[in-house]
Structure formats: structure tokens, C-alpha cells
C-alpha positions as CSV (number, residue, x, y, z in Angstrom):
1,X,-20.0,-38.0,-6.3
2,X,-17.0,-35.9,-5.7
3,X,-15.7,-33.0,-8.1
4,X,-13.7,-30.6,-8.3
5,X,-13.9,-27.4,-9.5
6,X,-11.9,-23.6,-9.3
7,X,-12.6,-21.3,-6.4
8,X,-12.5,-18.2,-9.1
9,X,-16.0,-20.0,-10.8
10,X,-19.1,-19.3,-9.7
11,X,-20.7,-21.6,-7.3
12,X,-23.5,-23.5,-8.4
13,X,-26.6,-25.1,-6.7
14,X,-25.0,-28.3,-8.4
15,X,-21.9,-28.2,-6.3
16,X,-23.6,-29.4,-3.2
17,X,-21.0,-29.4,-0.2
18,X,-18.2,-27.0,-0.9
19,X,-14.7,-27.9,0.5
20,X,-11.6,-25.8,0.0
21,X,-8.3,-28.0,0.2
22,X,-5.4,-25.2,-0.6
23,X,-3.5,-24.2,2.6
24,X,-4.0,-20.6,2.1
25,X,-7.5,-18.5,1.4
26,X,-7.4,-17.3,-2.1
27,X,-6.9,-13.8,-3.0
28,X,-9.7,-11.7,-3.9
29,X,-12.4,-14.3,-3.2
30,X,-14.6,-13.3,-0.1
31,X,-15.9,-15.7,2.1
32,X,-19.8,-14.7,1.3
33,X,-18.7,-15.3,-2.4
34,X,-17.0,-18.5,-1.7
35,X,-19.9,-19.9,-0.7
36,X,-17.5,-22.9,1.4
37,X,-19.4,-25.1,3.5
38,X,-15.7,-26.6,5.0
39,X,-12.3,-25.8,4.6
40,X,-9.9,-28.5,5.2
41,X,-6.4,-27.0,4.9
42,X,-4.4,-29.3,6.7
43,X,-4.9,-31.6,3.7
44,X,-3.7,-29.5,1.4
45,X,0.1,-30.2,0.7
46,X,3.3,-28.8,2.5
47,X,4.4,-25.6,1.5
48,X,7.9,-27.1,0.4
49,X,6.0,-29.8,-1.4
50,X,3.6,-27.1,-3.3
51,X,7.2,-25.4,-4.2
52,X,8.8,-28.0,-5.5
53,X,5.8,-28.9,-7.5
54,X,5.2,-25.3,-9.0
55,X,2.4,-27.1,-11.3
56,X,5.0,-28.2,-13.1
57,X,3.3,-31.0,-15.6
58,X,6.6,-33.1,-15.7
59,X,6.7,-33.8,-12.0
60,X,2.9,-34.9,-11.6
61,X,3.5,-38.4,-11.0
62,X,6.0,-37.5,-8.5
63,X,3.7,-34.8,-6.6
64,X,1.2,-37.4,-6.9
65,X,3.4,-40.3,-4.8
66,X,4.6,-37.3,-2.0
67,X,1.4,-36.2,-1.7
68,X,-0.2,-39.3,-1.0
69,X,2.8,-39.9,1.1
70,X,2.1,-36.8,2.9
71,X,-2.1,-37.8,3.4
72,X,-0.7,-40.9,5.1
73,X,0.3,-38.7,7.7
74,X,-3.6,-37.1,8.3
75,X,-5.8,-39.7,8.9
76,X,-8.3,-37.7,11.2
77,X,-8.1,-35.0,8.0
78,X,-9.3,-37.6,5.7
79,X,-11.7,-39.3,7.7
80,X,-13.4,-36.1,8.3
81,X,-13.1,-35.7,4.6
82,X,-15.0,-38.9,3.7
83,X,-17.4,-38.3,6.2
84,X,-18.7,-35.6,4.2
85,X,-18.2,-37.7,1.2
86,X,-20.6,-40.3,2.8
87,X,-23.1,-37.5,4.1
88,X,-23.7,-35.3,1.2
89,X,-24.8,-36.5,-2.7
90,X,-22.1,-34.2,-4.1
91,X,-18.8,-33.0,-2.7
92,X,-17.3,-30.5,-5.0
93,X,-13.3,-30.1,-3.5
94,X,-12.6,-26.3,-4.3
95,X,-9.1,-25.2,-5.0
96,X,-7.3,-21.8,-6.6
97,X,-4.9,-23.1,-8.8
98,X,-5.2,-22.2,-12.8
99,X,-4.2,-26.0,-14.1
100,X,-7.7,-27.9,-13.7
101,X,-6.0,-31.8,-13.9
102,X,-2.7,-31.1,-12.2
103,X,-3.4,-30.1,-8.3
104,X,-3.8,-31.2,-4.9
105,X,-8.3,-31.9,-5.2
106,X,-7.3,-34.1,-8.1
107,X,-5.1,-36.0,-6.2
108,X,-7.7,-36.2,-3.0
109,X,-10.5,-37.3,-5.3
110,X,-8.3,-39.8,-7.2
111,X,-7.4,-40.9,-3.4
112,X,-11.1,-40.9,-2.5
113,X,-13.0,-42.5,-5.5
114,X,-14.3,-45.8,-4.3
115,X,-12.9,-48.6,-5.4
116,X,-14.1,-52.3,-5.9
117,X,-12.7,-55.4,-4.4
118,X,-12.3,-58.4,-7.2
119,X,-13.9,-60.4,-4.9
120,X,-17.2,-57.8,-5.3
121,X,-16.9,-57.8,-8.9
122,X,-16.8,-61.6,-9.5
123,X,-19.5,-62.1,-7.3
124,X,-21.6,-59.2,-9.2
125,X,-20.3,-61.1,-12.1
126,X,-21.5,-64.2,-11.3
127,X,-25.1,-63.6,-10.0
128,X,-27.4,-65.1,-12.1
129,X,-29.8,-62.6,-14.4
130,X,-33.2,-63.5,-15.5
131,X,-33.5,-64.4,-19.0
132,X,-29.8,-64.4,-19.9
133,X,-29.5,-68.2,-20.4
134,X,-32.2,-67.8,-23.4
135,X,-30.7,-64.6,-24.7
136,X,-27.0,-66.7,-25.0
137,X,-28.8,-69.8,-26.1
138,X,-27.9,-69.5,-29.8
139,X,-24.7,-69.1,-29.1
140,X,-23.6,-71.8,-26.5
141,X,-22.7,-74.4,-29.9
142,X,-20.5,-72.0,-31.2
143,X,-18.7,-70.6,-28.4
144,X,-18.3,-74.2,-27.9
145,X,-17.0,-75.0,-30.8
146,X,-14.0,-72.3,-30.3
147,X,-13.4,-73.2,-26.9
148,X,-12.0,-76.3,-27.7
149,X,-10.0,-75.2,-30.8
150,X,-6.4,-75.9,-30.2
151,X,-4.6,-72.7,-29.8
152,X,-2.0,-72.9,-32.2
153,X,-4.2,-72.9,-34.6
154,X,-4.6,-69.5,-36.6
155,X,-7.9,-68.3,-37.8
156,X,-7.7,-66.0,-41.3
157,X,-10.6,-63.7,-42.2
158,X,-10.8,-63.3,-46.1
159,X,-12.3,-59.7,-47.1
């Protein structure tokens, strides 16, 4: 599981591995306090791009696309990244900025959620559960019935 969470909260047993992403140590927060069990600031994004940005809500998709742009650029950062990810339960990414959904550990966890192929899900889909045939039994006839009603046909519901 990966979170996120500010470096200015306390840290919590919850948290598991701690990760700073911002480029620059935050002020007034000692390392002992911290608590960081990495701190990956090469992934953190460029100092023109952070400027530019200025946690401006109307330019998040945009920071989002340069960002990512910019990751593209650091794959030994990220692999190191989801290494962790794959080692520890909980990865909590640990940044300094005020705006919670608009910063760059939102943008690494969106980029490190895992994602499912189609072809996974159809097969999960399609694996055969015990006892579902008799549960859908009373409703094979009908769903029958409205799989073969012609489509241009409307169907009213009187109240």
C-alpha cells in the first residue's frame, strides 16, 4: 500500500517505510523527528518545474504530464522506489507541501499504483466460481428473454 502523507504530522507506527520525495529538507523538521527511513530527492521535480507549478490548482494536469515527463528521465530513481514498494507492507511518500492532493507524492503514487492488464481481469472474470451457476439459475429465462429483444424496441416503466 503506498500513501502519502505531510512531513509536518507526526509519524505513526502505521506509516511503515518513510520516504521523503521534495528536493530540499524541510525547515524546522529534524531528522530524529522525521523519522525517514529513505530520502529520494532526485525524484522530486525540477526546481523550474516546482516554480512554474507554485501549487497552483489550475495547472495540475499540466504539472502532472511534465512531471511524469520528467520521471521518464530517472528510471534507476524509480526502480529503487518500487523496490521498496515491493519490500515493505506500507510505503507512506512524505512531502512538505500544505496542499494534500496537488504535489509531487501524489503524482509518484498515482504513477506507482498497480495496475491490471484486461487480459488479467477477463481471465479473473471468467474463472468459474462454485455455486454461481445455481445462484443465477432463476434468472437464466429471463435474461434470456431480454437478450433477444430487438433493440429498437423501447421498454416503459408505469409508476
Amino acid at each position: 500500500m503506498i500513501r502519502t502523507k505531510r512531513i509536518y504530522e507526526p509519524a505513526t507506527h502505521e506509516d511503515g517505510c518513510r520516504v521523503l520525495v521534495d528536493r530540499i529538507w524541510p525547515r524546522g523538521v529534524s531528522k530524529q523527528r522525521a523519522q525517514i527511513s529513505d530520502w529520494l530527492k532526485a525524484l522530486a521535480p525540477s526546481t523550474e518545474l516546482r516554480r512554474w507549478f507554485g501549487h497552483d490548482p489550475e495547472k495540475w494536469t499540466e504539472f502532472i504530464r511534465r512531471c511524469r515527463r520528467e520521471l521518464r528521465h530517472k528510471p534507476s530513481e524509480l526502480s529503487r522506489l518500487r523496490a521498496l514498494v515491493q519490500t515493505h507492507r506500507v510505503v507512506t511518500l512524505v512531502y512538505a507541501a500544505r496542499d494534500e492532493h496537488h504535489n509531487n507524492a501524489v503524482v509518484l503514487r498515482q504513477l506507482l499504483r498497480p495496475t491490471r492488464s484486461y487480459a488479467s481481469l477477463r481471465a479473473e472474470l471468467n474463472t468459474p466460481r462454485p455455486g454461481l451457476r445455481e445462484k443465477l439459475a432463476p434468472f437464466s429465462l429471463k435474461s434470456s428473454i431480454i437478450a433477444r429483444r430487438p433493440r429498437h424496441l423501447s421498454v416503459e416503466v408505469i409508476r
